[in-house]
C-alpha positions in Angstrom: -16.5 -7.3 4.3 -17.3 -4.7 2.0 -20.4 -2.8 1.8 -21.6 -3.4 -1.6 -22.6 -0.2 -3.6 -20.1 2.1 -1.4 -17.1 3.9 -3.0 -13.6 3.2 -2.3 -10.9 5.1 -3.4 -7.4 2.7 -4.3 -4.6 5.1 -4.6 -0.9 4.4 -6.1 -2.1 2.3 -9.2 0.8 1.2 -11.3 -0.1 -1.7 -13.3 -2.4 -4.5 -12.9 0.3 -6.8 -11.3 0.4 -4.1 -8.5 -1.0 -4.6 -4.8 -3.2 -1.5 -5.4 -5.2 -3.2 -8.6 -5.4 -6.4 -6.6 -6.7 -4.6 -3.8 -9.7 -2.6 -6.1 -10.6 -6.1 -7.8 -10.7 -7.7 -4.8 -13.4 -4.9 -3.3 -15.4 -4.9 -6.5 -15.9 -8.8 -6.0 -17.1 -7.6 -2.7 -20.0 -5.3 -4.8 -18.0 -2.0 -4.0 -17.6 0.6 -6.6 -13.7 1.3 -7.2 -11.5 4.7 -7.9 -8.1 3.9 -8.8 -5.3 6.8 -9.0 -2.8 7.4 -11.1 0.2 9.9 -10.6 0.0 11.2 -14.0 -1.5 10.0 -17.5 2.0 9.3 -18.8 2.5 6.8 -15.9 -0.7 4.9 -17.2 0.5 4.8 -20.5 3.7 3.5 -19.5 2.7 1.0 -17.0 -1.0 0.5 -17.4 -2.3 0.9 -21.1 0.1 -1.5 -22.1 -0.7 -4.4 -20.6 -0.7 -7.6 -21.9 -3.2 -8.8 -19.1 -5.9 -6.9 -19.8 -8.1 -6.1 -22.6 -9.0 -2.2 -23.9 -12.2 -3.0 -23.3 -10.7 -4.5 -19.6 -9.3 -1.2 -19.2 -11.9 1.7 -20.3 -13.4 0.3 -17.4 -11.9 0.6 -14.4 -12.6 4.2 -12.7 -8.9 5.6 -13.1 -8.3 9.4 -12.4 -5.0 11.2 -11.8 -3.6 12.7 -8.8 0.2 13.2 -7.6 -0.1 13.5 -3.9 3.1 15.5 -3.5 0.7 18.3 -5.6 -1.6 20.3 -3.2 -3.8 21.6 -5.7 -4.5 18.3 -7.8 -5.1 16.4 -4.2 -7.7 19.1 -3.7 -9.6 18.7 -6.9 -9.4 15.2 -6.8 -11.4 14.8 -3.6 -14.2 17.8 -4.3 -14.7 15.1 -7.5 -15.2 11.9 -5.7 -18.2 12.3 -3.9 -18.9 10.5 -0.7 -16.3 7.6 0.0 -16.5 4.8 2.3 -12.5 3.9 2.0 -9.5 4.7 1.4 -6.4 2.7 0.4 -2.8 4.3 0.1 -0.2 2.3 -1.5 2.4 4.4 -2.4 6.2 4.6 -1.8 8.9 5.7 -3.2 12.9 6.3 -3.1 15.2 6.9 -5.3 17.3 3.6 -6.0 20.2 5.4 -6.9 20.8 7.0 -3.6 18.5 5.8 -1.4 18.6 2.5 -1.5 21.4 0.2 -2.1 24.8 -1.3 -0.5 25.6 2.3 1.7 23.0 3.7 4.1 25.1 6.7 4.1 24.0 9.1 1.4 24.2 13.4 0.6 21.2 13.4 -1.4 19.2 15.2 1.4 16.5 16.4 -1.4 15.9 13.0 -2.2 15.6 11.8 1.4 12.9 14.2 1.9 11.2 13.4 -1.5 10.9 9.8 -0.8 9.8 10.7 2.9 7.5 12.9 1.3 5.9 10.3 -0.7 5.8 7.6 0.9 5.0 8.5 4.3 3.7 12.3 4.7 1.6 11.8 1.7 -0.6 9.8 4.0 -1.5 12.5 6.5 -2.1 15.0 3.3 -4.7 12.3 1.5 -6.6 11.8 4.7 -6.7 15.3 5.1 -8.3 15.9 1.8 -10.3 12.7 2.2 -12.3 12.3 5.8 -14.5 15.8 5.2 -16.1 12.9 2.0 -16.3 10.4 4.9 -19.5 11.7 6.6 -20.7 8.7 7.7 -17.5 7.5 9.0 -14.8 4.7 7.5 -11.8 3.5 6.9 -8.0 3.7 5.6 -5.4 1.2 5.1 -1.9 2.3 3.6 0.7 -0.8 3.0 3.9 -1.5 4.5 6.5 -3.3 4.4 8.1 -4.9 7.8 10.1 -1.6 9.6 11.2 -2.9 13.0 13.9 -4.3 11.5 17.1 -3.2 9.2 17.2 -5.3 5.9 20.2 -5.0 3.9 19.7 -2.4 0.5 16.2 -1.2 2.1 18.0 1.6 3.8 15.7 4.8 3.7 12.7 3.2 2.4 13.0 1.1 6.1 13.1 4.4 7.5 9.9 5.6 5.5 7.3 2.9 6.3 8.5 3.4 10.3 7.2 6.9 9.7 4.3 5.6 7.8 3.3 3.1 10.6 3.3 6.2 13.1 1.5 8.4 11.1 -1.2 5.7 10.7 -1.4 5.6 14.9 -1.7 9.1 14.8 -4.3 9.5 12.2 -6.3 7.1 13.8 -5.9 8.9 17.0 -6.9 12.1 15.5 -10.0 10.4 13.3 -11.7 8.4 15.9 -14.1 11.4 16.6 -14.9 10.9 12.8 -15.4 7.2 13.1 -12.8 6.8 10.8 -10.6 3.9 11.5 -6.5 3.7 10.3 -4.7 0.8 9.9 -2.1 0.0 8.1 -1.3 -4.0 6.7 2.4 -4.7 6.4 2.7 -7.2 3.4 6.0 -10.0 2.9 7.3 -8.8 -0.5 5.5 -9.0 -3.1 6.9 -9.1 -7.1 5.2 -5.9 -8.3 6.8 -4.1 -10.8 7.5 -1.4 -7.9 9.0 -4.0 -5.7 11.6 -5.8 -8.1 13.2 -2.6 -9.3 14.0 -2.3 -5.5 17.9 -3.5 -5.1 18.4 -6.5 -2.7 14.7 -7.8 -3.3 15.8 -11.5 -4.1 17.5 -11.5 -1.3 14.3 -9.9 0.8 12.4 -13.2 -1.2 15.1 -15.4 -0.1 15.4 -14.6 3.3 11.1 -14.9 3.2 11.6 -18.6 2.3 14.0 -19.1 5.2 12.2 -17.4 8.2 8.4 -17.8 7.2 6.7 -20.1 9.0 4.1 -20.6 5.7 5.0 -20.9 2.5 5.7 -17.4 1.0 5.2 -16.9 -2.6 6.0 -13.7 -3.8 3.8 -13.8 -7.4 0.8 -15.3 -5.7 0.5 -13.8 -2.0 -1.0 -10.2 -3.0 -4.3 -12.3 -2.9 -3.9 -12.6 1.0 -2.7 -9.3 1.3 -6.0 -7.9 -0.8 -8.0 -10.1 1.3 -6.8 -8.3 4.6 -6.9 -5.0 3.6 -10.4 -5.5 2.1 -11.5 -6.7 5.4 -9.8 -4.1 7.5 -11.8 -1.3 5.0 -14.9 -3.3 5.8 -17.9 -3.1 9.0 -16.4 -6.2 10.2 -13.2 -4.5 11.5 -15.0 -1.6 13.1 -13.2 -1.8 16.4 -9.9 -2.4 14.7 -7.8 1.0 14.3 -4.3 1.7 14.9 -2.8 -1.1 14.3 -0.2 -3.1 11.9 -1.4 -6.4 10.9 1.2 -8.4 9.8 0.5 -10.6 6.1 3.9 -12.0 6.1 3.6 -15.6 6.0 4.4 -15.2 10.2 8.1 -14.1 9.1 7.9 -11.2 11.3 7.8 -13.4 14.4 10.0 -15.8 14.0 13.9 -15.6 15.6 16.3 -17.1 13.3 15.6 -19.5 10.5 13.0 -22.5 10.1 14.1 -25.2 10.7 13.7 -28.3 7.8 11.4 -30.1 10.4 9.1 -26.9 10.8 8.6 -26.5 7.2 5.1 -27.7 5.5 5.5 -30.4 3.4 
């Protein structure tokens, strides 16, 4: 899994219900030392300082530095303070509800189109970028996705974002194999993060989960097994592994139709 004592930089942090902070504990079990990033220290006042989960004590911590990847100049200084990393996790996405998401795919607010496209898929390319000159002795990064071969009703442009996401991961892993860097990307059933349930239609997405998943989907409890695949995809035991989409969905993205009442676990 992990190599213990390496460094592994978790960025997209929102709050400790988040994939991201279940991703960073789950490597620290592992003996790995853990980076989180924030976009900005008003966003971990918001979402982070406040929770009721964890203690101050809990909190002072956790390795948490700032960096908004749309910013050139922060991205810069955040990698020249890092060090040497081992990993790399990017779990960030956005799109503006208002107009990008919703009942109509149709939508005039180009600008925000191409700041959602900008953060949630282009931001990739730009972190690597900054990151693999740290990686000297090779490594890997894993961004999460959500399922993009298909059109889900309210997902609209976000859809469209993680398809470009999942190429840019083939192509960065294309690029990085000289660096023996892999890329992979784990595509995750939802999930109730705070980022996820602000996203309109997403008990319906958790409804339709429980209808086409072959195992049991639960959407407060199943960032374990998504942690637990992108932990082993940033590890020496996926060294050949690069590329690809691995699918921690519960099955849902192979099944045609519904379940069936006799295919369901008891």
């Amino acid at each position: 899994m992990i190599e213990a004592g390496k460094t592994y930089v978790v960025m997209g942090l929102l709050n400790n219900d988040s994939i991201a902070f279940a991703i960073g504990k789950a490597i620290e079990s592992h003996g790995g030392k853990v980076i989180f990033t924030v976009q900005n220290e008003r966003f971990k006042r918001i979402f982070f300082d406040r929770s009721k989960d964890l203690s101050a004590d809990e909190i002072a911590a956790l390795d948490i530095r700032y960096c908004d990847v749309t910013i050139e100049d922060e991205l810069k200084a955040f990698f020249e303070g890092v060090g040497e990393i081992s990993g790399l996790v990017h779990s960030i996405g956005f799109a503006n509800p208002k107009t990008c998401l919703g009942a109509e795919f149709h939508t005039d607010a180009i600008e925000d189109i191409k700041n959602g496209f900008n953060i949630s898929a282009v931001s990739l390319a730009s972190i690597v970028r900054h990151a693999y000159p740290h990686m000297t002795q090779g490594g890997s990064v894993v961004a999460l996705t959500f399922e993009s071969r298909l059109a889900f009703p309210q997902y609209n442009w976000m859809g469209v974002n993680k398809a470009a996401l999942e190429a840019i991961v083939r192509a960065l892993a294309r690029r990085h194999g000289r660096d023996l860097i892999r890329v992979n990307a784990v595509s995750a059933g939802p999930i109730a993060t705070k980022a996820a349930t602000s996203i309109p239609g997403f008990d319906s997405l958790a409804s339709t989960w429980q209808k086409i998943s072959p195992l049991p989907w639960d959407v407060y409890t199943a960032k374990t097994e998504v942690a637990n695949a992108a932990t082993f995809l940033l590890g020496p035991l996926a060294k050949k592994i690069t590329g690809q989409t691995i699918y921690v969905d519960g099955g849902a993205s192979i099944i045609g139709g519904e379940m069936t009442p006799e295919e369901r676990a008891n």
